[in-house]
C-alpha positions in Angstrom: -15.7 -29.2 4.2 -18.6 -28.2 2.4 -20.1 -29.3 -0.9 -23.3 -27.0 -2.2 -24.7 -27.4 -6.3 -25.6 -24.1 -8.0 -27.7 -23.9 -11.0 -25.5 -21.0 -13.7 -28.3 -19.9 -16.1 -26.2 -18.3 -18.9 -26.7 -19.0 -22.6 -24.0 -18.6 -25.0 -21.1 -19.7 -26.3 -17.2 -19.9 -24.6 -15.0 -20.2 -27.6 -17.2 -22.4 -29.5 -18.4 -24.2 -26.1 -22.3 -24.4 -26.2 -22.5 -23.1 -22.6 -26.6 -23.7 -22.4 -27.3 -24.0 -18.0 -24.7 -25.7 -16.3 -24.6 -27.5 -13.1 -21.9 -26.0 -11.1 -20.6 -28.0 -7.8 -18.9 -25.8 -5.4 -16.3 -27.1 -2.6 -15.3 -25.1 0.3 -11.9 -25.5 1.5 -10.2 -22.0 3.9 -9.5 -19.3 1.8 -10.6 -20.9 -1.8 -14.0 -22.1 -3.1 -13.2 -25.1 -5.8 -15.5 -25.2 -8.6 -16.2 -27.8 -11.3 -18.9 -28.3 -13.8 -21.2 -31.7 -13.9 -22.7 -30.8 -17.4 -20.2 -30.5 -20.2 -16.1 -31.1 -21.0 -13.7 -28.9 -22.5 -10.7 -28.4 -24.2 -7.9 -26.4 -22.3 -8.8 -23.0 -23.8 -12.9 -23.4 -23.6 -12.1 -24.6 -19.5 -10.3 -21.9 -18.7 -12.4 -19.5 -20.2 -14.9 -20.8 -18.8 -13.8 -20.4 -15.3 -12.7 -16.9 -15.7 -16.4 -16.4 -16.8 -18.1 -17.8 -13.3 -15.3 -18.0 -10.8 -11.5 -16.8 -11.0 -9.8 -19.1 -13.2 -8.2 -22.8 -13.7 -6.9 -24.3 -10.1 -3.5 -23.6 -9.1 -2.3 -25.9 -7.1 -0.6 -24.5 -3.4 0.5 -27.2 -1.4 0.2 -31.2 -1.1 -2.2 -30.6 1.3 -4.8 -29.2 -1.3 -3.9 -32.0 -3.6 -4.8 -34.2 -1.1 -8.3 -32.2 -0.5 -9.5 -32.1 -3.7 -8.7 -36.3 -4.6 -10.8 -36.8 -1.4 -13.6 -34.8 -2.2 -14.4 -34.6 -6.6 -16.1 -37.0 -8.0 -14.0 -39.3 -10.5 -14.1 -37.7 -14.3 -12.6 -40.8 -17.0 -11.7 -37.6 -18.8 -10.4 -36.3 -15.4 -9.8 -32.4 -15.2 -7.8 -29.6 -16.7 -5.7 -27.4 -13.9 -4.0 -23.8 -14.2 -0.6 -24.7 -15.7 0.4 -24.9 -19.2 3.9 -24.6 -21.4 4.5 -21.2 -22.5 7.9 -20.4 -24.6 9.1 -24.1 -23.1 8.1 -23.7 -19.5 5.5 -25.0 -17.0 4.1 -21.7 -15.8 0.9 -21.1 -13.4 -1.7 -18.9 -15.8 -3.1 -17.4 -13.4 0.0 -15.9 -11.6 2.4 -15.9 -14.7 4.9 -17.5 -12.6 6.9 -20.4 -13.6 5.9 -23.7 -11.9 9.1 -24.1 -9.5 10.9 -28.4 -8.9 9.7 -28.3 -5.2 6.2 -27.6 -6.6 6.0 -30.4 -9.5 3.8 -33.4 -8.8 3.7 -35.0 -11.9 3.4 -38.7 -12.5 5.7 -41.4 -13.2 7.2 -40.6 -16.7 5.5 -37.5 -17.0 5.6 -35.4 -18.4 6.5 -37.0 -21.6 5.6 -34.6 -24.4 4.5 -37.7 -26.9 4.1 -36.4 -30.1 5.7 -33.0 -29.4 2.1 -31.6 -28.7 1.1 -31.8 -24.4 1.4 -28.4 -23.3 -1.3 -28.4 -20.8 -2.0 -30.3 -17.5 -4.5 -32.8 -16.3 -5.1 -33.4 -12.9 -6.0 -37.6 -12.0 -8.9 -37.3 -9.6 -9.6 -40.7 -8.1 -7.7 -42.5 -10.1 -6.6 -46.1 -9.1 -2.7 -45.7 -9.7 -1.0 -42.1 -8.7 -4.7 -40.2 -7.7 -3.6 -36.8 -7.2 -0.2 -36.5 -9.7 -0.4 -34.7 -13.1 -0.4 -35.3 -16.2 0.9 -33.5 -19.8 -1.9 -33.8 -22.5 -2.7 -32.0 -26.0 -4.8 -28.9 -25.0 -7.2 -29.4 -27.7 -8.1 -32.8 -25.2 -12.1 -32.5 -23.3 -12.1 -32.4 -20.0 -13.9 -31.4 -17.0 -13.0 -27.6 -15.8 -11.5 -27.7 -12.3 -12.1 -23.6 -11.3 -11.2 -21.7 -8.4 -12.7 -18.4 -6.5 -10.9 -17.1 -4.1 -12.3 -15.9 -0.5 -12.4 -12.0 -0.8 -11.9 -9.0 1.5 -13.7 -5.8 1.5 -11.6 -3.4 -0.9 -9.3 -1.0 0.5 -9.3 3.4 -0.1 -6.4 5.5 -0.4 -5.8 7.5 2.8 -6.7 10.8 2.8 -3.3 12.6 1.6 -2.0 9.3 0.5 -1.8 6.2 -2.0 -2.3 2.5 -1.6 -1.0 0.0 -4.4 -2.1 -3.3 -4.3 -1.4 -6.8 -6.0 -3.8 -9.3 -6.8 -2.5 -12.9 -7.8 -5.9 -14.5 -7.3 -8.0 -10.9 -8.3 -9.3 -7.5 -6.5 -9.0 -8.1 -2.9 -9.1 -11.9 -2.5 -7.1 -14.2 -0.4 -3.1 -13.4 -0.1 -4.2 -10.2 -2.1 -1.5 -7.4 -0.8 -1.7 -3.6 -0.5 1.2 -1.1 0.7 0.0 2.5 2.1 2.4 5.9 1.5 1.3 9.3 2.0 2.5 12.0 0.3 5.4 14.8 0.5 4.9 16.3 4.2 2.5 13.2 5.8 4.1 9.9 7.6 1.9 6.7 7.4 0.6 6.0 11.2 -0.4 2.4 11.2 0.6 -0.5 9.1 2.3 0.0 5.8 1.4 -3.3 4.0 -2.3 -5.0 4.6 -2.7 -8.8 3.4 -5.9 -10.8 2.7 -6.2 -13.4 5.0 -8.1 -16.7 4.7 -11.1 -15.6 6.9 -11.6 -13.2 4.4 -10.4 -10.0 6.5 -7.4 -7.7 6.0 -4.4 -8.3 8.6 -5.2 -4.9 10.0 -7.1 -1.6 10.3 -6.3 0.4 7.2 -3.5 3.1 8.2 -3.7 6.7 7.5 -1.5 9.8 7.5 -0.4 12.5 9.5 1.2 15.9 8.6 5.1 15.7 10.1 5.3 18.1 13.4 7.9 20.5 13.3 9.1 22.0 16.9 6.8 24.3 18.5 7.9 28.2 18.5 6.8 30.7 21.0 6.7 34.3 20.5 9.8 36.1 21.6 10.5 38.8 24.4 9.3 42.2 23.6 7.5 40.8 20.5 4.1 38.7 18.8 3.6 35.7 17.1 0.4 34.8 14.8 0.1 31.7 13.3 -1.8 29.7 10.9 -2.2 25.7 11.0 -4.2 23.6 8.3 -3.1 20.2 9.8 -2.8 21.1 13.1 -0.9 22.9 15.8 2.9 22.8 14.2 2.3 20.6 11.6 3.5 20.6 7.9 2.6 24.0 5.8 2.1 25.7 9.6 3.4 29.4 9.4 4.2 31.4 11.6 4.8 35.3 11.7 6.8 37.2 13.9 6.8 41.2 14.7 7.8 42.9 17.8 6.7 46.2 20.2 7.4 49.4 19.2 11.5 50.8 20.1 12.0 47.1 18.9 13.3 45.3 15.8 13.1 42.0 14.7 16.8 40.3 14.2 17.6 36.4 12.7 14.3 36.3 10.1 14.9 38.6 7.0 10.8 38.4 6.3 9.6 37.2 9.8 7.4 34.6 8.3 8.4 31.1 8.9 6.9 28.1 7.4 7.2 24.6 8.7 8.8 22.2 5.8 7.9 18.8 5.0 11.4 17.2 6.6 9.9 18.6 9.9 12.1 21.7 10.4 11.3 25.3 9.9 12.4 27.7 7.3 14.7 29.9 9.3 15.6 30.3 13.2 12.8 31.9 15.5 13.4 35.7 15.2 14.3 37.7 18.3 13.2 41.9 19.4 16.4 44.1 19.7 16.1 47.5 21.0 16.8 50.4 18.4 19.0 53.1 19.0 16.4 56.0 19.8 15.7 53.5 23.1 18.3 53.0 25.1 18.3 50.0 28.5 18.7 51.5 31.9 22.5 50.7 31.6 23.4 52.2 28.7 21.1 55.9 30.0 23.5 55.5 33.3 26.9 55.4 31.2 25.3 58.4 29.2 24.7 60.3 31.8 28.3 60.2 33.8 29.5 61.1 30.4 27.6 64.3 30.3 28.1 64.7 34.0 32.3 65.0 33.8 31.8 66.9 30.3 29.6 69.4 32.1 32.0 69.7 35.5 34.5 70.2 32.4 33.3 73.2 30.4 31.9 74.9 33.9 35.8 74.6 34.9 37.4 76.4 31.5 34.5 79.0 32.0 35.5 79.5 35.5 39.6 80.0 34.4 38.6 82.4 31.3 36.1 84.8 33.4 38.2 87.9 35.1 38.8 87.4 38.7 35.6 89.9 40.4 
């Protein structure tokens, strides 16, 4: 637990707030760095303006636990301070998430909140208070208070892979704590690595960003009597691979009308690999043999008419 003032030179106004050089405390507490200003109060609108200016925004409340931190540690304000939730269309909701505050999360006083005069949309926070330190409280937003801001520890921001997208979400802004980012990759490539990176409290992503990879498609050899040339921009039998296919002379290529293939983005290839088939002027061993006996009785057969038509000598 750390406590450390900073001066915040920066003259101006914040919706009609004379802003002038404030004192700003900061409190460290895991993943979040609490804020609150020692010169000046606010209404509602002018605090949380305000924070969005210097830090990230009004407090939202996580957990009891935090609650418990931040009685112990700020000082006690009579005009106590202004936290991240305020009616919107009848509900409680969290401004800085948009999210609508939930019954397991309420820690609102006894009675509250009780709406007097049809006006409290917006929440205090008792700070040391001697009766209920810690609960919350509905007030009138136009109300000064002290502005009780928030910064959230940040990670370094994340890239797209190369051949891919990331989209991230940012409830407590660009890369800060419980920020979270989901990797894809595009037609052809398969994420290698983890798919979703969070922001963690240390202020480091969960992982090593992931990249991707072109999809392999099964390797092809050239085939018997034949040649193979092919081209890879991603590597050896990888997506957009091609492959081309042509065979030796007294062959023909059978099974690929063009003798190209290409390897697709599901991992297979275009067509079958192509075979070499002898053509007709070049005959296999076997089929000379069975030529031969056939010209070998047709011979013996013409010689033997010859030899019945000739006159006996």
């Amino acid at each position: 637990m750390m406590c450390s003032p900073e001066t915040w030179g920066t003259p101006g106004r914040l919706l009609g707030a004379n802003v002038g050089s404030h004192l700003a405390f900061r409190l460290w507490s895991a993943a979040w760095t609490y804020s609150y200003s020692n010169q000046g109060i606010y209404s509602w609108e002018q605090a949380r303006n305000y924070c969005r200016t210097f830090f990230t925004d009004l407090v939202a409340i996580q957990n009891k636990e935090e609650i418990g931190y931040l009685n112990a540690t700020l000082p006690f304000h009579k005009q106590y301070y202004w936290i991240g939730i305020r009616k919107q269309n009848s509900v409680w909701t969290w401004v800085g998430t948009n999210k609508a505050l939930t019954k397991e999360a309420e820690n609102w006083a006894k009675g509250e909140p009780n709406n007097r005069r049809s006006n409290q949309d917006c929440v205090e926070i008792y700070i040391k208070r001697q009766q209920e330190a810690g609960k919350w409280n509905d007030e009138p937003c136009h109300k000064r208070k002290t502005a009780l801001c928030y910064k959230a520890v940040a990670c370094p921001e994340l890239a797209a892979p190369k051949s891919g997208q990331v989209n991230c979400s940012h409830p407590h802004g660009a890369s800060a704590f419980s920020s979270t980012c989901d990797f894809s990759c595009q037609e052809g490539f398969e994420v290698t690595g983890s798919e979703r990176l969070w922001c963690t409290a240390g202020g480091a992503w969960s992982g090593a960003p992931p990249h991707c990879k072109a999809i392999t498609c099964p390797m092809l050899r050239a085939p018997e009597h034949g040649q193979m040339n092919c081209s890879h921009l991603y590597g050896s039998f990888t997506f957009t691979s091609t492959c081309a296919f042509s065979c030796q002379p007294g062959f023909e290529l059978k099974g690929s009308q063009t003798g190209l293939l290409r390897c697709q983005a599901m991992g297979n290839w275009t067509s079958r690999s192509p075979v070499c088939k002898g053509t007709v002027g070049l005959r296999s061993p076997a089929s000379c043999l069975w030529l031969g006996e056939i010209l070998l009785v047709t011979t013996r057969a013409v010689v033997g008419l010859l030899q019945r038509m000739l006159p006996p000598s």
